[in-house]
N, C-alpha and C positions, 0 to 999 in steps of 0.2 A: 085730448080727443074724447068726445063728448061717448058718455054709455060705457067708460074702460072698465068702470070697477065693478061690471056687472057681467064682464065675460069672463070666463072659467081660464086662467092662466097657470103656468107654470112658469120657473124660472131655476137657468141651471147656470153654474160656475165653470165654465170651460176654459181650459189651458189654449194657449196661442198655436199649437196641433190641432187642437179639437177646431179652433175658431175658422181654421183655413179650412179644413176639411170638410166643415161645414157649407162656408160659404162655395165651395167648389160644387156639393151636393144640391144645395138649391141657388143654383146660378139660372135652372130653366124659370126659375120661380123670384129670381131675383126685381124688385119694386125699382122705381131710379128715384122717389124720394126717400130722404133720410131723417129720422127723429133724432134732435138734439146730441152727438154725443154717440149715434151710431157707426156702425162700420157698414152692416149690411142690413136691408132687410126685403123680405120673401113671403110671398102668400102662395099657399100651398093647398087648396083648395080650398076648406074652413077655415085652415088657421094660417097667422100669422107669425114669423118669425123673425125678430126684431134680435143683433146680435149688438152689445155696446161695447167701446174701448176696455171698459173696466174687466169684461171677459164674460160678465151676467148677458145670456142668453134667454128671451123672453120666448113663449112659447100662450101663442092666442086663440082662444075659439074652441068649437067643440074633438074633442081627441087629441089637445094640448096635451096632457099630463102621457100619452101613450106614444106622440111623437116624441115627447122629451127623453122619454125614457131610452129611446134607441141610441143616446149618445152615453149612456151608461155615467154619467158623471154629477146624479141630482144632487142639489144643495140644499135648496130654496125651494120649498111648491106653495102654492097661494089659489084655491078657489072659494068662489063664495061661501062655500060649507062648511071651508078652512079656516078662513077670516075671523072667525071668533071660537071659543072655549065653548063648548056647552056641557061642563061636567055637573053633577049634582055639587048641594052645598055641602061643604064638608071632606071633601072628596078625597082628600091627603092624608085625612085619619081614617081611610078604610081598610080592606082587605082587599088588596089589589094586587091581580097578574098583571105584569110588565109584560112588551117586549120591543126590543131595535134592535137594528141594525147597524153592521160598518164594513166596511170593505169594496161599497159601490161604486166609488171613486179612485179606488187605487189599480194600477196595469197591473202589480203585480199582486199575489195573495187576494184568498177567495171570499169572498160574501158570505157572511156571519152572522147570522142571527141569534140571537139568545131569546131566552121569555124567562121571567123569574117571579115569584111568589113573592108578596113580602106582607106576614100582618103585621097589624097596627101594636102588637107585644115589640115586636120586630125592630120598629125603628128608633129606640133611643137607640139600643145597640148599635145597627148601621150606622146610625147619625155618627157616635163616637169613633167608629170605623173611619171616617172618613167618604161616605159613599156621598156624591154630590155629582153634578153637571160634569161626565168626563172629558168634555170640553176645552175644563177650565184645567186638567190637570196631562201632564205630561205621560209615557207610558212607562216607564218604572214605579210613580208611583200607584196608574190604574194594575201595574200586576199585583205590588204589592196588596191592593185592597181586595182583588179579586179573588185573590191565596185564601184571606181571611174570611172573606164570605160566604162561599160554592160553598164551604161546607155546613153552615148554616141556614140556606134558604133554596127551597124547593124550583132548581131550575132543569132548564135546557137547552142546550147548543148545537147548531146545525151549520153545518161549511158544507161553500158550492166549492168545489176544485174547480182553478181553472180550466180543467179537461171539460168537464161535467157543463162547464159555463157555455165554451165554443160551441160545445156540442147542441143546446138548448139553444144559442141565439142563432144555429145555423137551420135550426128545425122552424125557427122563423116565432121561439117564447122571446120576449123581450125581458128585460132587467123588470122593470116594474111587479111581472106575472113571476119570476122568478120570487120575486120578494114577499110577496102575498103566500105563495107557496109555502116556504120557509116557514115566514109566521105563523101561517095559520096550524104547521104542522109539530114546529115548537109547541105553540100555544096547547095543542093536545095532549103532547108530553108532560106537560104538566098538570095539567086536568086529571090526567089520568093518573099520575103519581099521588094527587093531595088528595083522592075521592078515598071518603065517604063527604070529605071535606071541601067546598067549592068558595071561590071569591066574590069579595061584595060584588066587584067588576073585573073588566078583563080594560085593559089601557093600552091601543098602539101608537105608538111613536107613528105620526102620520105622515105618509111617504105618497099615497094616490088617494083620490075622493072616495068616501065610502060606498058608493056606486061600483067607482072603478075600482076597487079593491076585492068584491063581492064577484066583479066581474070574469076578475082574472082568474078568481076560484069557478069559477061555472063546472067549470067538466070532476072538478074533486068530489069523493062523494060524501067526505064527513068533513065538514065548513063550522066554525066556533063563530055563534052568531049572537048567543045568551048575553044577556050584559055588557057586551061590547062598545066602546068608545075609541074615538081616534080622536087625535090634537096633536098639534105642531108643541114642538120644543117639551113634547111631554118630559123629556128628563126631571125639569124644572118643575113640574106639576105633581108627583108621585114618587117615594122612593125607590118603588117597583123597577119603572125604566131608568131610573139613573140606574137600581145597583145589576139592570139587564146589557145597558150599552155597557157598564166597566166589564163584564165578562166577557162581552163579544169582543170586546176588544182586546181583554186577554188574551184568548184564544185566536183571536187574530193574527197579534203579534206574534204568540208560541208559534202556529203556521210557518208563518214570515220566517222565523230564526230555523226551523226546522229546513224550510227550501234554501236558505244563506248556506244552510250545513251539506244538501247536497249539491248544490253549484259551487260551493267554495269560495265563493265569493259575496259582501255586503250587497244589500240591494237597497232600493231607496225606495221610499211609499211616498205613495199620490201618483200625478201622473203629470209632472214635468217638465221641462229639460234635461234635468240629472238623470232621471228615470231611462229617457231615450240614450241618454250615453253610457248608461250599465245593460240595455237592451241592446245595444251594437255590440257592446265587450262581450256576451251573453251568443250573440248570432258567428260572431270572430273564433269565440273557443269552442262552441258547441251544437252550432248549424239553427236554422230557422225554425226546424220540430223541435228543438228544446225549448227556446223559443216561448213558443204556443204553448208548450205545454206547461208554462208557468205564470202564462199574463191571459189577458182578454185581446183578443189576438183584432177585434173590432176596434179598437182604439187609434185614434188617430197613432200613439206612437209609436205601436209596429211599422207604420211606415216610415216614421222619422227615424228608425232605429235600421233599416234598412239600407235609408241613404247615406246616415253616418256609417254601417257596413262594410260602405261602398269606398268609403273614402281611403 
């Protein structure tokens, strides 16, 4: 399709819940031709939304990146200002604040952000640590490396409660603004911890366009704008955001094991099948408010965890 790689797209990973529920929501908007390999697709004033087999949910046109976000489950974002790195040379040997995210994708357990310091003294050490892409590594070992770090390098961590969540996407914030939030207010906790002392740069793990990230801060009144950079797969680019997502996701998971401890019960991360069958078992011993008050209650799988309920 002639002009694609010039429109501002997103693209999200949606479970076969998300996938229905979707297609249910723009069925006014539903197209009747189909691209190679689709299920559905929808124009929706500007944009377009193209959903394929594989689960990848494309998101076209202008307010892509703020529609996608209302399905809480970003993977993948791609716009043209995303499409390439533009860091200075050298950039892995500076003095860089980190920060990402984890938790945006999972029903249960809250949206976690870290931001962390790291200079350029800093990283044999980490290196030997084991701090790298936590990605590539499982969550015993991201706790173990995150035990040895916190207490080395100038961070901060911030969790939405699932309460705190409902409550913001019902006030009509969406996940995206939620996240810029976060960051930007991590990012200050640590400014302020390391001053008289400040970073060559500041590094986001890139989640919205730097437009729309700026944007969702509008009504904040103190915004970190000095030296600032965003790029995709930063983990990879800095040792800052690698050793910021292995915290958040320490802290993620500590959450997690903390809510297993008051339900009494295992819970599964991500957002499933399994997931919908421990939300039923969940709505069976402890009613629908409990419920909510541990997942993102906009997910498609509150409603699949309803119907298994039922059964």
């Amino acid at each position: 399709m002639r002009g694609r790689g010039l429109i501002a797209n997103t693209v999200i990973q949606a479970s076969n819940g998300q996938l229905t529920e979707m297609k249910q929501a723009y069925t006014p908007y539903i197209q009747p031709k189909l691209p190679p390999g689709a299920l559905f697709s929808a124009k929706k004033g500007s944009i377009t939304i193209t959903a394929y087999k594989s689960g990848k949910v494309m998101f076209q046109g202008a307010g892509s990146e703020l529609e996608a976000s209302k399905w809480g489950n970003s993977l993948q974002k791609s716009t043209p200002s995303m499409a390439k790195h533009t860091l200075p040379d050298g950039f892995q040997t500076k003095n860089v604040l980190g920060s990402d995210e984890v938790g945006t994708g999972d029903f249960f357990g809250p949206i976690t952000v870290c931001a962390a310091y790291v200079a350029k003294e800093q990283m044999p050490l980490l290196t030997s640590l084991g701090v790298k892409d936590s990605k590539a590594m499982k969550d015993p070992e991201i706790c173990q490396i995150a035990e040895k770090i916190m207490p080395i390098i100038p961070h901060s961590v911030l969790l939405c409660p699932n309460t705190k969540y409902n409550e913001l996407i019902g006030a009509g914030i969406n996940q995206g603004q939620m996240k810029a939030m976060l960051h930007n207010r991590a990012l200050q906790n640590v400014l302020r911890r390391m001053w008289p002392e400040e970073p060559d740069a500041i590094l986001i793990d890139q989640f919205a366009e730097k437009n729309t990230y700026y944007r969702y801060l509008a009504k904040e009144s103190d915004v970190v704008r000095d030296k600032v950079f965003f790029a995709t797969k930063a983990e990879g680019l800095h040792l800052s955001v690698a050793a910021a997502s292995i915290i958040a996701r320490y802290k993620f998971v500590e959450a997690f094991s903390e809510m297993e401890t008051e339900l009494k019960m295992p819970l599964t991360k991500g957002a499933g099948p399994k997931v919908d069958q421990v939300a039923a078992q969940i709505i069976k011993k402890y009613g629908t408010a409990t419920l909510e008050k541990y997942t993102k209650k906009h997910f498609a799988n509150t409603e699949k965890a309803n119907r298994l309920a039922r059964l």
